[in-house]
C-alpha positions as CSV (number, residue, x, y, z in Angstrom):
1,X,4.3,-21.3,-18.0
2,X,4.0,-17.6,-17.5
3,X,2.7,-17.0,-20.9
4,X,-0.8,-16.4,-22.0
5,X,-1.9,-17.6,-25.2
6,X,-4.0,-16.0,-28.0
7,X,-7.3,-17.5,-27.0
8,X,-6.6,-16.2,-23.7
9,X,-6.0,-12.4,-24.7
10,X,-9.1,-13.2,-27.0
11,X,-11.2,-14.0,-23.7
12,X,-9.6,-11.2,-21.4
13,X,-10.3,-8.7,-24.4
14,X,-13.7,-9.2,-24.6
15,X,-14.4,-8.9,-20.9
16,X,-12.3,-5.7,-21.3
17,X,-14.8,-4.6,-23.8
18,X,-17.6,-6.0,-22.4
19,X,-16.7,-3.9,-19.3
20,X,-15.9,0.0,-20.9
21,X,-19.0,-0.4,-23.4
22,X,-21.1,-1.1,-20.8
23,X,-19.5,1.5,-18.5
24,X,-19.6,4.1,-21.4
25,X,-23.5,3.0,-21.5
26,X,-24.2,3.4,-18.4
27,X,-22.6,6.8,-18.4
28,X,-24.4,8.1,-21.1
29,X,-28.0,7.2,-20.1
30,X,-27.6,8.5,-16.6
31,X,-25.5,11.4,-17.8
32,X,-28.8,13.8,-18.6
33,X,-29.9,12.9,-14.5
34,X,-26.4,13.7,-13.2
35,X,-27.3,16.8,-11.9
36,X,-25.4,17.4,-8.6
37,X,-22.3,15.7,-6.4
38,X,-23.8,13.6,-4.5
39,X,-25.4,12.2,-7.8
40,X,-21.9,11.3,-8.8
41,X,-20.5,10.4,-5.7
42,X,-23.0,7.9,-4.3
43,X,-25.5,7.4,-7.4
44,X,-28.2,8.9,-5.0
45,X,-31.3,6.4,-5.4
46,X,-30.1,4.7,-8.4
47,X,-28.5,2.1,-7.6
48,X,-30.7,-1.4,-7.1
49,X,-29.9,-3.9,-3.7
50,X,-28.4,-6.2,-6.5
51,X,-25.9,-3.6,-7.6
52,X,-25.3,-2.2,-4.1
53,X,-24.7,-6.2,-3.0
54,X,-22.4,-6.5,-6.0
55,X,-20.8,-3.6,-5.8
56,X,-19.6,-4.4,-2.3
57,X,-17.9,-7.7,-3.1
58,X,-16.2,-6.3,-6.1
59,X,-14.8,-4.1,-3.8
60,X,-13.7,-5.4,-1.3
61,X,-12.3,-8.8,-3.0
62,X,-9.4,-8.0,-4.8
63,X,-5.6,-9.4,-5.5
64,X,-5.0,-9.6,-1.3
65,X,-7.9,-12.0,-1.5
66,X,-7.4,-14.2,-4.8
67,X,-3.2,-14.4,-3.9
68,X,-3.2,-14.0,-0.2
69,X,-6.2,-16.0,1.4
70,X,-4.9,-19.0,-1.1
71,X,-1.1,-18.4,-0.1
72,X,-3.0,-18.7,3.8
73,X,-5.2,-21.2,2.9
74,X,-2.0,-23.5,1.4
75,X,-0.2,-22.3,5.3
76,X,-2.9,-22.4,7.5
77,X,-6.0,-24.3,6.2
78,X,-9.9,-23.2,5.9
79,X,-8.9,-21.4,9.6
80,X,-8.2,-18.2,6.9
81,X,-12.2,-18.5,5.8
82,X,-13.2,-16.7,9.3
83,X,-12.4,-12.9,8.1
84,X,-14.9,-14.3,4.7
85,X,-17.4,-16.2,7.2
86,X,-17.7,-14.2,10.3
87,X,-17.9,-10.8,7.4
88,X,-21.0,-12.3,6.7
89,X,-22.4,-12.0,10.1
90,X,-20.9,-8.6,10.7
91,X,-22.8,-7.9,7.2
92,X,-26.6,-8.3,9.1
93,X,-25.0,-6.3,12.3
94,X,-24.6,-3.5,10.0
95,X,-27.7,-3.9,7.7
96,X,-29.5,-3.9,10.9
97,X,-27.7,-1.3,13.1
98,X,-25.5,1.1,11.1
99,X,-27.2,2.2,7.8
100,X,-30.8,2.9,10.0
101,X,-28.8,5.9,11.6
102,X,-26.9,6.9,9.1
103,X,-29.8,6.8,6.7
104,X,-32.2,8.2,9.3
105,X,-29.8,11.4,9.9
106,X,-28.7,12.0,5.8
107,X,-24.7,10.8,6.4
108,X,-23.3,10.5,2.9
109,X,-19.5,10.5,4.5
110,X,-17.5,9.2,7.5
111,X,-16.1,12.6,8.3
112,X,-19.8,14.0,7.6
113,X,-20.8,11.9,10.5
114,X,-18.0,12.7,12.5
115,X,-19.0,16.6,11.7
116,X,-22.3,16.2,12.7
117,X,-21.9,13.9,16.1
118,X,-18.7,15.5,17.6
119,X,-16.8,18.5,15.6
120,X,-15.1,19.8,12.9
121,X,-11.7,18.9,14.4
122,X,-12.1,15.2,14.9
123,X,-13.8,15.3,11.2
124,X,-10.8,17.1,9.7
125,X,-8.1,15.0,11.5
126,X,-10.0,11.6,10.6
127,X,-10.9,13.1,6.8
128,X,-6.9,13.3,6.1
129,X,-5.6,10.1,7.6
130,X,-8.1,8.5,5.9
131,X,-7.0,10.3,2.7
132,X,-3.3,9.2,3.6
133,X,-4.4,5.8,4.1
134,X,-6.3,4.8,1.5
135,X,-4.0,6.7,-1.2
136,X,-0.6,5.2,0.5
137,X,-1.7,2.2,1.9
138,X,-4.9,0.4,0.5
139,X,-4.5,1.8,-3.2
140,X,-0.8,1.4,-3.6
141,X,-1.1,-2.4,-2.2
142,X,-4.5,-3.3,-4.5
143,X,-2.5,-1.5,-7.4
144,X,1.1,-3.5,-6.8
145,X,-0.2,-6.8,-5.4
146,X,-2.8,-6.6,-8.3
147,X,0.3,-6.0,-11.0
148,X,2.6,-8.8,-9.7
149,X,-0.1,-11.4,-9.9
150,X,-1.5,-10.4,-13.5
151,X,2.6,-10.1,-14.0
152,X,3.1,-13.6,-12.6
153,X,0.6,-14.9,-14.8
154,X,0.9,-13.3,-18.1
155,X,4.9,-12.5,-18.2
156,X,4.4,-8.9,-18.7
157,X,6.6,-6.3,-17.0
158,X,5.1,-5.1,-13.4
159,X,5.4,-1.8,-14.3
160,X,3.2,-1.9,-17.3
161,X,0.8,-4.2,-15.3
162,X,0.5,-1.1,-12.6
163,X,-0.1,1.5,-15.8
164,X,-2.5,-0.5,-17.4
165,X,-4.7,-1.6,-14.4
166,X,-4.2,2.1,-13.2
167,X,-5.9,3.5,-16.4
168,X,-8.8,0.7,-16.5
169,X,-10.0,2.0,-12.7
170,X,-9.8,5.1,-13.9
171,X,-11.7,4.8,-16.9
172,X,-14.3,3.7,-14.8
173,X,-14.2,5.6,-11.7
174,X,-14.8,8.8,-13.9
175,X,-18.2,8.0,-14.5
176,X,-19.0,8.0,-11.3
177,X,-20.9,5.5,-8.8
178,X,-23.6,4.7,-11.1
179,X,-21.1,3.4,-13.8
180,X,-18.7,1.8,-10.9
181,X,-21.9,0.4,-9.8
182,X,-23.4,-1.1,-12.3
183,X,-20.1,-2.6,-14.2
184,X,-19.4,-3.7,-10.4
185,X,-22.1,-6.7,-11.4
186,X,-20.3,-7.5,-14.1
187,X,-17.0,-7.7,-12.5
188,X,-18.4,-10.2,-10.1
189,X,-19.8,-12.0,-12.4
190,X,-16.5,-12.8,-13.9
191,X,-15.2,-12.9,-10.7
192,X,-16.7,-15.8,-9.6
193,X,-17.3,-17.5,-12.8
194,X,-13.4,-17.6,-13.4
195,X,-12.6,-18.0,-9.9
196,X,-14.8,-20.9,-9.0
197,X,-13.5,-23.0,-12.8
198,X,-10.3,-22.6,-11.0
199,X,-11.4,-24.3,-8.0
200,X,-13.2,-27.0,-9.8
201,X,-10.1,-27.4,-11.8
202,X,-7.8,-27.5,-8.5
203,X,-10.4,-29.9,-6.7
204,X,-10.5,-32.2,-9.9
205,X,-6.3,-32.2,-10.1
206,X,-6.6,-33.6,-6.3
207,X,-9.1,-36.2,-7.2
208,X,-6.8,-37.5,-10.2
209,X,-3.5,-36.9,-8.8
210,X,-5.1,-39.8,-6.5
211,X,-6.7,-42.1,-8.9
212,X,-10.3,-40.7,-9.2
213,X,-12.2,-38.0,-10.3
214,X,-14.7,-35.3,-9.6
215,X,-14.8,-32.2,-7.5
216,X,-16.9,-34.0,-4.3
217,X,-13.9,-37.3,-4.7
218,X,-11.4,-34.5,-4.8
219,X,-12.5,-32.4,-1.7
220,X,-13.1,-35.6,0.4
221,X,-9.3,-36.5,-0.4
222,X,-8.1,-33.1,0.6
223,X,-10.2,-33.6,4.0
224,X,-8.6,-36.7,4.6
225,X,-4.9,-35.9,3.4
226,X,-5.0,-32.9,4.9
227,X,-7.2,-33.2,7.8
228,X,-5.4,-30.5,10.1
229,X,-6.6,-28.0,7.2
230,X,-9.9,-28.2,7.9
231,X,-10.0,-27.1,11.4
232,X,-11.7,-23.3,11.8
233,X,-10.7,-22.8,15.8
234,X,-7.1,-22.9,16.4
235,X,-5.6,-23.7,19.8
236,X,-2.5,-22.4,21.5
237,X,-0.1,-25.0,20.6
238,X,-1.0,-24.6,16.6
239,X,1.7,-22.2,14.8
240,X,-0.7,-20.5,13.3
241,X,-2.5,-19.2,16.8
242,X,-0.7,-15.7,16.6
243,X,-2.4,-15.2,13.2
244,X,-5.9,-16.5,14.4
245,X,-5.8,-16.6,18.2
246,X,-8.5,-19.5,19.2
247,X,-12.3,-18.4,20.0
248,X,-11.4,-14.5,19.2
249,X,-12.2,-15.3,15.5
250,X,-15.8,-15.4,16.7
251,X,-16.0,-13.4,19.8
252,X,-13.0,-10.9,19.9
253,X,-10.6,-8.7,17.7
254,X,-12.1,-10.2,14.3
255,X,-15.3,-8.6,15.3
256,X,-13.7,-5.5,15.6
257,X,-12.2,-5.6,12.5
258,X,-14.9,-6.8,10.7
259,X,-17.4,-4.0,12.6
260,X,-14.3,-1.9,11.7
261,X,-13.9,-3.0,8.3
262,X,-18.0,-3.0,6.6
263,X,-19.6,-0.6,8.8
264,X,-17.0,2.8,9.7
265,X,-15.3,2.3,6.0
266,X,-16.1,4.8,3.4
267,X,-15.3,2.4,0.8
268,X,-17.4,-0.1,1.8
269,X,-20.2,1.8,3.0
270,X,-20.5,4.8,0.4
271,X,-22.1,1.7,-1.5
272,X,-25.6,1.9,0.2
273,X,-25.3,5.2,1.6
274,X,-27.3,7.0,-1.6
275,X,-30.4,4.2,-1.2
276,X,-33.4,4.2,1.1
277,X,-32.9,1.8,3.7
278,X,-34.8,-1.5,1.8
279,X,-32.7,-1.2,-0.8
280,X,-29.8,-0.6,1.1
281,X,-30.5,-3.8,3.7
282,X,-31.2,-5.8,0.4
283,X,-27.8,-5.0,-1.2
284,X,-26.3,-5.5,2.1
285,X,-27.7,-9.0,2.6
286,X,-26.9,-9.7,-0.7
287,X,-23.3,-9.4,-0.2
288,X,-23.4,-11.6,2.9
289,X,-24.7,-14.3,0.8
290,X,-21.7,-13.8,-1.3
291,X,-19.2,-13.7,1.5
292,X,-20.4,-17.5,2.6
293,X,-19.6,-18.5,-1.2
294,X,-15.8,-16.6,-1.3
295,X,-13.8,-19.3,0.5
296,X,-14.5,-21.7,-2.4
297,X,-13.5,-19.3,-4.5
298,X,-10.2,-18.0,-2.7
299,X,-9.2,-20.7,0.3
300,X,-10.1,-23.9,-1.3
301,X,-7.3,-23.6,-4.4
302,X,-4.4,-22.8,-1.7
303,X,-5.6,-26.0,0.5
304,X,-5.6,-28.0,-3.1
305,X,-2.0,-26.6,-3.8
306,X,-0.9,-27.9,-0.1
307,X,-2.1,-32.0,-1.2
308,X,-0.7,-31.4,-4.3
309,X,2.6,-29.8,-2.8
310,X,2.9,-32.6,0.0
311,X,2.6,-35.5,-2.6
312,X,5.5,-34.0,-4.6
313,X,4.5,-31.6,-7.1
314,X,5.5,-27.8,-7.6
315,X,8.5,-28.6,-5.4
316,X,10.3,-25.6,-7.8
317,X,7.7,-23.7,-8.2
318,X,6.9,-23.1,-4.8
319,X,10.1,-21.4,-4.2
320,X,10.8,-17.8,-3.8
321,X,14.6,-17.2,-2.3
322,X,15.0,-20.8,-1.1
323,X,11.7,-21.3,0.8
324,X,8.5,-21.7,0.3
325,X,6.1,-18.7,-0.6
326,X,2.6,-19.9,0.0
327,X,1.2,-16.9,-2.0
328,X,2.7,-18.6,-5.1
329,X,0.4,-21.0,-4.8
330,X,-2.7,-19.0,-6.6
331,X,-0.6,-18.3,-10.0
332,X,0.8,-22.0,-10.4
333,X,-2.7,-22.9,-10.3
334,X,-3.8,-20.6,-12.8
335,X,-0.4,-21.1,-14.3
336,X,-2.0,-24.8,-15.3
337,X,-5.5,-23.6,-16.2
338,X,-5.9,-24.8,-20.0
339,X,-6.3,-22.3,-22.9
340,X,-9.2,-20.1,-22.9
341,X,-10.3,-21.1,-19.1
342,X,-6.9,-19.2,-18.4
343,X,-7.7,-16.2,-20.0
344,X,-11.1,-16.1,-17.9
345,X,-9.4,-16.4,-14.5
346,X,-7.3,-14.0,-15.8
347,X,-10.2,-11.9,-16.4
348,X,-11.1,-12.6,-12.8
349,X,-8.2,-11.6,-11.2
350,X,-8.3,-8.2,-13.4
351,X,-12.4,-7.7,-12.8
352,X,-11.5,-7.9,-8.4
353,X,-8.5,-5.5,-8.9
354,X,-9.7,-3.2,-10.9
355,X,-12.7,-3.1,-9.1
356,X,-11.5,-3.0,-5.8
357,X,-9.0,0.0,-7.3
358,X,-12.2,1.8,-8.7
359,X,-14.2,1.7,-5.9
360,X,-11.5,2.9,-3.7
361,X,-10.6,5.8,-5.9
362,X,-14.2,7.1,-5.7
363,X,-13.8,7.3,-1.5
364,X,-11.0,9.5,-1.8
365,X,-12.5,11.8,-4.1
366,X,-16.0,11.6,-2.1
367,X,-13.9,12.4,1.2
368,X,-11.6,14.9,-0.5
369,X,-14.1,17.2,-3.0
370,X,-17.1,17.0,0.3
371,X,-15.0,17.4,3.6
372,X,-11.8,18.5,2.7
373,X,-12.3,20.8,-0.4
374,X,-15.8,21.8,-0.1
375,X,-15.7,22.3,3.6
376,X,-11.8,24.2,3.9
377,X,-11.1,24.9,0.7
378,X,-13.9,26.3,-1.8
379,X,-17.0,26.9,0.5
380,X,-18.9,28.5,-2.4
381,X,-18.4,25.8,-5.0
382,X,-20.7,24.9,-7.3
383,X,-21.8,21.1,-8.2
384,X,-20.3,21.3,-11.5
385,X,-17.0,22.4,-9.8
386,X,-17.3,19.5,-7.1
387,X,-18.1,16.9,-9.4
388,X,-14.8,18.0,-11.7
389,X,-12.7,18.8,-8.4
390,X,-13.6,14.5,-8.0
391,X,-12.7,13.9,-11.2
392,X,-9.1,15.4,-10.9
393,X,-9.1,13.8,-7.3
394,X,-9.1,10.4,-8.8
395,X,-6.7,10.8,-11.9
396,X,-3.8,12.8,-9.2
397,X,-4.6,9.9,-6.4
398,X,-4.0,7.0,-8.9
399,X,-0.6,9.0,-10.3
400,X,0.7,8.9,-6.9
401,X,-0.3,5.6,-5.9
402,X,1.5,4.0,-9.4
403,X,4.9,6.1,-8.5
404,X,5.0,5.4,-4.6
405,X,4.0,1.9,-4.7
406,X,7.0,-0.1,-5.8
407,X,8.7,1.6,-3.0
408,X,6.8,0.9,0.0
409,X,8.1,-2.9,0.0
410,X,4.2,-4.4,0.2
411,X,5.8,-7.7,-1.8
412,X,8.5,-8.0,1.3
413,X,5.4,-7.9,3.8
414,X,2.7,-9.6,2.2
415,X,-0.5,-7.3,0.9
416,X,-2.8,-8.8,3.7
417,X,-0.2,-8.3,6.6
418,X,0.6,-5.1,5.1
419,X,-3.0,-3.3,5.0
420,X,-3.7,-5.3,8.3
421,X,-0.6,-3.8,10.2
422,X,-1.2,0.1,9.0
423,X,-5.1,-0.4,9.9
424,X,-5.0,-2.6,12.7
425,X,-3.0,0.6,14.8
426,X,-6.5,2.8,14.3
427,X,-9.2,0.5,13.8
428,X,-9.8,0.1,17.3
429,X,-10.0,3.5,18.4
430,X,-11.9,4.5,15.3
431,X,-14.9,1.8,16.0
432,X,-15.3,2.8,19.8
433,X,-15.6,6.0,18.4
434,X,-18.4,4.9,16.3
435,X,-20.1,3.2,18.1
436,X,-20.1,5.4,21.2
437,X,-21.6,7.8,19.0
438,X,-23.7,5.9,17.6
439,X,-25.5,4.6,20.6
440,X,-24.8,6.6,23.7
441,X,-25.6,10.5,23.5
442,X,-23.0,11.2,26.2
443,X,-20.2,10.5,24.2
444,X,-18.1,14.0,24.3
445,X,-15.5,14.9,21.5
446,X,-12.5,14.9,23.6
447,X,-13.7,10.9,24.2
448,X,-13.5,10.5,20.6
449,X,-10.3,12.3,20.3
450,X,-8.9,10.4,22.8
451,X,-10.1,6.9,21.0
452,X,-9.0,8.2,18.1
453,X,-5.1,9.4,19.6
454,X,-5.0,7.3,22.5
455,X,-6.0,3.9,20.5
456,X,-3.6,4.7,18.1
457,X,-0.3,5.1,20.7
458,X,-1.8,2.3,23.0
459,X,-1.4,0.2,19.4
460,X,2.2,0.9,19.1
461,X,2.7,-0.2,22.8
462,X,1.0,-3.3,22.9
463,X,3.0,-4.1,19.4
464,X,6.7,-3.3,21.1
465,X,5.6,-4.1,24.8
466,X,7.1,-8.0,24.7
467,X,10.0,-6.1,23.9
468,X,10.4,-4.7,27.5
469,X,7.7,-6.7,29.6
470,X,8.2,-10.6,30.1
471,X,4.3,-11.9,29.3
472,X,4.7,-15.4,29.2
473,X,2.0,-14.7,32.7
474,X,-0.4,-14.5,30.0
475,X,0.1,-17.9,28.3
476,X,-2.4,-20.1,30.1
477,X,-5.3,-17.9,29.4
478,X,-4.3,-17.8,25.3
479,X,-3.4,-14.6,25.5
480,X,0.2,-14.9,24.7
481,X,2.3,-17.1,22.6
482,X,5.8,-17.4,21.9
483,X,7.1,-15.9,18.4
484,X,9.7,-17.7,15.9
485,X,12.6,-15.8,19.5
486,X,10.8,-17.9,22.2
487,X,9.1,-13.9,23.0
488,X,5.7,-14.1,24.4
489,X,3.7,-11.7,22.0
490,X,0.2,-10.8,22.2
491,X,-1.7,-11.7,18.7
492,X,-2.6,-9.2,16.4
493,X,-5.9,-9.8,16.8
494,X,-6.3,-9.9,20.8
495,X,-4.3,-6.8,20.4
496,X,-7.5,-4.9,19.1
497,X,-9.4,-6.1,21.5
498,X,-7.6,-4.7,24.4
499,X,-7.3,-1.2,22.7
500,X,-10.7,-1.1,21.7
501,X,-12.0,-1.8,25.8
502,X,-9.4,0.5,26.9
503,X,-11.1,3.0,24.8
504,X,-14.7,2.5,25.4
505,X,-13.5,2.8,29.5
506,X,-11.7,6.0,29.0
507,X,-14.3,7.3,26.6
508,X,-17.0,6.4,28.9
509,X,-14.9,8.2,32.2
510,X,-13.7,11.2,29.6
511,X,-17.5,11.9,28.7
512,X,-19.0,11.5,32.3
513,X,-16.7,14.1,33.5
514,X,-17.3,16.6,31.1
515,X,-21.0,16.0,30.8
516,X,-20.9,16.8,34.5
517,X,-19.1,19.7,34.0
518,X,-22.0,20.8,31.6
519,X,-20.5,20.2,28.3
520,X,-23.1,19.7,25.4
521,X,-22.9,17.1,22.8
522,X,-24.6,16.7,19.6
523,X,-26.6,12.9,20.4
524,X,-28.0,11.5,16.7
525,X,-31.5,11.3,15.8
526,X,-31.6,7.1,16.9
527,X,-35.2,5.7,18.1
528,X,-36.3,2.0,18.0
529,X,-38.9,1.9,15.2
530,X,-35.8,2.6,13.2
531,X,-34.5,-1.2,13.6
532,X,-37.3,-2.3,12.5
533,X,-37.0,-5.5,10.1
534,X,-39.5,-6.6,7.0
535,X,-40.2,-10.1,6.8
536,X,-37.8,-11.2,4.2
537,X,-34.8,-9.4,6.0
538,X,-35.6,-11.4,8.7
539,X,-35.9,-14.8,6.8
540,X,-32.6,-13.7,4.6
541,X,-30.6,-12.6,7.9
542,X,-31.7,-16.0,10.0
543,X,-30.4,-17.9,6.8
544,X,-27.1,-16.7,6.4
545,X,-26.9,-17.5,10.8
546,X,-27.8,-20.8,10.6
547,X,-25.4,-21.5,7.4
548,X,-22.7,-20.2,9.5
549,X,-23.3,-21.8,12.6
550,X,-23.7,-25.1,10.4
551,X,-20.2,-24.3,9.0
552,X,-18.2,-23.3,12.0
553,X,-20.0,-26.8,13.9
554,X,-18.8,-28.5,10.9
555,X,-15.2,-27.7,10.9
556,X,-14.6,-26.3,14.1
């Protein structure tokens, strides 16, 4: 099964080449207008919404998505769908909201910002932890999680899967944002191409597994043998309530995360940051679009796994150490694809990793050559020197992520619990921090150091605090649940929640104080005619509302 056959390496190999030639194109055209770092860096007014759009979703999907979301999906049902659905909505927030102000007031960098509304210090502590996380958390799991699926499916050795997708990034992130841009539409392209013949595929197994055919006889079977997938709003008696706790998928943490997540994220954001604001809302829109379609692509396949599983097949396969491993679930499927369709969900897989890998690469030189180096190190440096001080940024940051990863046990942990557990302790703070500076002039840099500090520390306690304080008190209200031990926990993402409103309150006492006291701060240029919205925004942004309230109502 775990073999690829020659039509498939004929099919992944063209995609490869399809990819670096038109990489090495793009390259070369725009290499005469390449003429300074934030050129490279955020392909300053180059990039079109379609690319931006694209560009985004190629980022941010990637092997967590394709293996973990279906391994959920085969657990936990369409429920999983809310961080795809609800991203869409947090999509227009920030379309709307963020990029006007960051546009409006030239912020090419989350540190930048940070510089420019508080101080150097809270820039330079947030510069390096993001630095530290992205290389040894989010690049090591895209990179390992990325080699044990194309390792799963093709029988190659993991290591040689790491080197290999390692050097593809690479060979794209060099060229900059316009290359990782523009080969970004690509890569979604193949993306869902490969990833929605494997839904069709799964959807038309069902259907004949049960004496019919067709994708539309297949999901209507799923719905009815597996009717408790198909429910988006979990209540506190469902096992799968301490993952998605109830109504705060809509209203609480998730919002945080997702706020967290497209609009604070260098990664995700450095995407639009080099457009003018149309261009930028268009791309942004674009992607929300997208994010409605993903489910089909990455939750549908686990939930047709599940009716296929429960009537008797992949009983084996299934099995990792005895139990079941949902996350297996994505690779049987491919593992049954026939020959040639295989090959181009293989190309799939590889287009969201590398990516995902590419774009995350190009962050950490952006925040290491502009607020690290440029800032502490080399004050005087020229943009030739920047733009080759990225270059070796990327190439030293992939090196370490290929040795470190196998180490760091992401396999034992799940990649989606993993990057969620090492994010979720700063993600709080981080967004109040934002978003106080954002939109309230008052907001002092102590505050934000205190969201920043404090939100991280109140994280750890509200993770270990079942361990000392009984707070089954907290059960009626949803709030608490008891774990696999009969503890009452707090979920993960009600967990956010709290830290982020403890924050605001403490930011908002820290900053009356001291604004009392006379201290200054540095408000943002922010006026209403920025918020403005063209007609087609509007009509784009009240579609994508409606389709997701028609979705949630659906299922709910």
């Amino acid at each position: 099964m775990q073999t690829l056959a020659t039509k498939d390496y004929i099919v992944f190999f063209l995609y490869f080449i399809i990819i670096v030639g038109y990489g090495f194109w793009i390259y070369n055209r725009k290499k005469k207008a390449q003429t300074s770092s934030n050129d490279y860096f955020l392909a300053e007014g180059s990039l079109t919404w379609w690319a931006i759009g694209a560009s985004l979703i190629a980022s941010n999907i990637s092997a967590e998505q394709f293996i973990g979301m279906s391994g959920s999906g085969f657990k936990m049902g369409l429920a999983i769908a809310t961080y795809e659905w609800m991203a869409a909505i947090t999509l227009v927030i920030v379309a709307v909201f963020f990029m006007p102000v960051y546009l409006k007031n030239k912020i090419f960098t989350m540190p930048q910002y940070l510089k420019q509304r508080y101080n150097g210090n809270v820039a330079m502590i947030m510069a390096v932890f993001w630095l530290l996380l992205y290389v040894l958390v989010n690049l090591t799991s895209i990179l390992y999680l990325g080699a044990l699926a194309i390792s799963s499916i093709s029988g190659l050795n993991i290591t040689l899967c790491m080197i290999f997708l390692a050097v593809f990034a690479v060979m794209i992130t060099l060229g900059g944002m316009k290359v990782i841009g523009y080969t970004d539409v690509i890569q979604v392209f193949f993306l869902i191409l490969g990833g929605l013949i494997t839904t069709y595929l799964a959807l038309n197994l069902v259907a004949t597994e049960f004496g019919s055919d067709g994708v539309i006889s297949g999901f209507t079977i799923m719905r009815d043998k597996a009717d408790d997938h198909f429910h988006m709003i979990f209540d506190k008696t469902n096992p799968n309530y301490m993952d998605l706790p109830g109504l705060s998928v809509l209203i609480g943490g998730m919002l945080i995360i997702n706020l967290n997540y497209w609009g604070c994220n260098q990664y995700i954001t450095q995407r639009a940051l080099g457009a003018d604001l149309k261009t930028a809302r268009g791309g942004i829109l674009f992607a929300a679009f997208l994010k409605l379609l993903m489910p089909i692509i990455v939750v549908l396949p686990g939930i047709a796994a599940y009716v296929l599983y429960q009537n008797g097949h992949f009983q084996t396969e299934m099995l990792q150490d005895g139990s079941v491993n949902p996350d297996r679930a994505y690779p049987i499927l491919l593992n049954l694809l026939p020959v040639g369709l295989k090959g181009l969900s293989f190309a799939a897989l590889t287009a969201a990793i590398v990516a995902s890998l590419a774009g995350k690469a190009n962050s950490i030189a952006t925040i290491f050559t502009l607020d690290v180096y440029k800032e502490k190190i080399n004050v005087e440096a020229s943009e030739k020197k920047l733009v080759n001080i990225g270059k070796l940024t990327i190439i030293t940051a992939m090196i370490i992520a290929v040795v470190v990863a196998p180490f760091l046990g992401i396999d034992k942990k799940g990649g989606f619990q993993y990057i969620q557990e090492y994010t979720g302790f700063v993600s709080p703070g981080v967004f109040a921090m934002f978003i106080l500076g954002f939109f309230w002039k008052k907001t002092t840099s102590n505050a934000a150091l205190f969201a920043t500090i404090g939100g991280f520390i109140l994280s750890i306690i509200f993770k270990f605090m079942p361990a000392f304080v009984d707070l089954s008190f907290l059960n009626p209200i949803g709030f608490a649940v008891p774990n696999a031990d009969g503890v009452y926990e707090i979920p993960f993402i009600d967990r956010m929640g709290f830290v982020f409103l403890i924050c605001v309150i403490g930011m908002y006492f820290i900053s009356t104080y001291e604004t009392k006291k006379g201290v200054q701060t540095n408000g943002l240029e922010v006026d209403k005619t920025m918020f403005k919205m063209s007609p087609s925004f509007t009509v784009g942004m009240l579609v994508i509302v409606a389709i997701t309230a028609a979705l949630y109502t659906i299922f709910w």
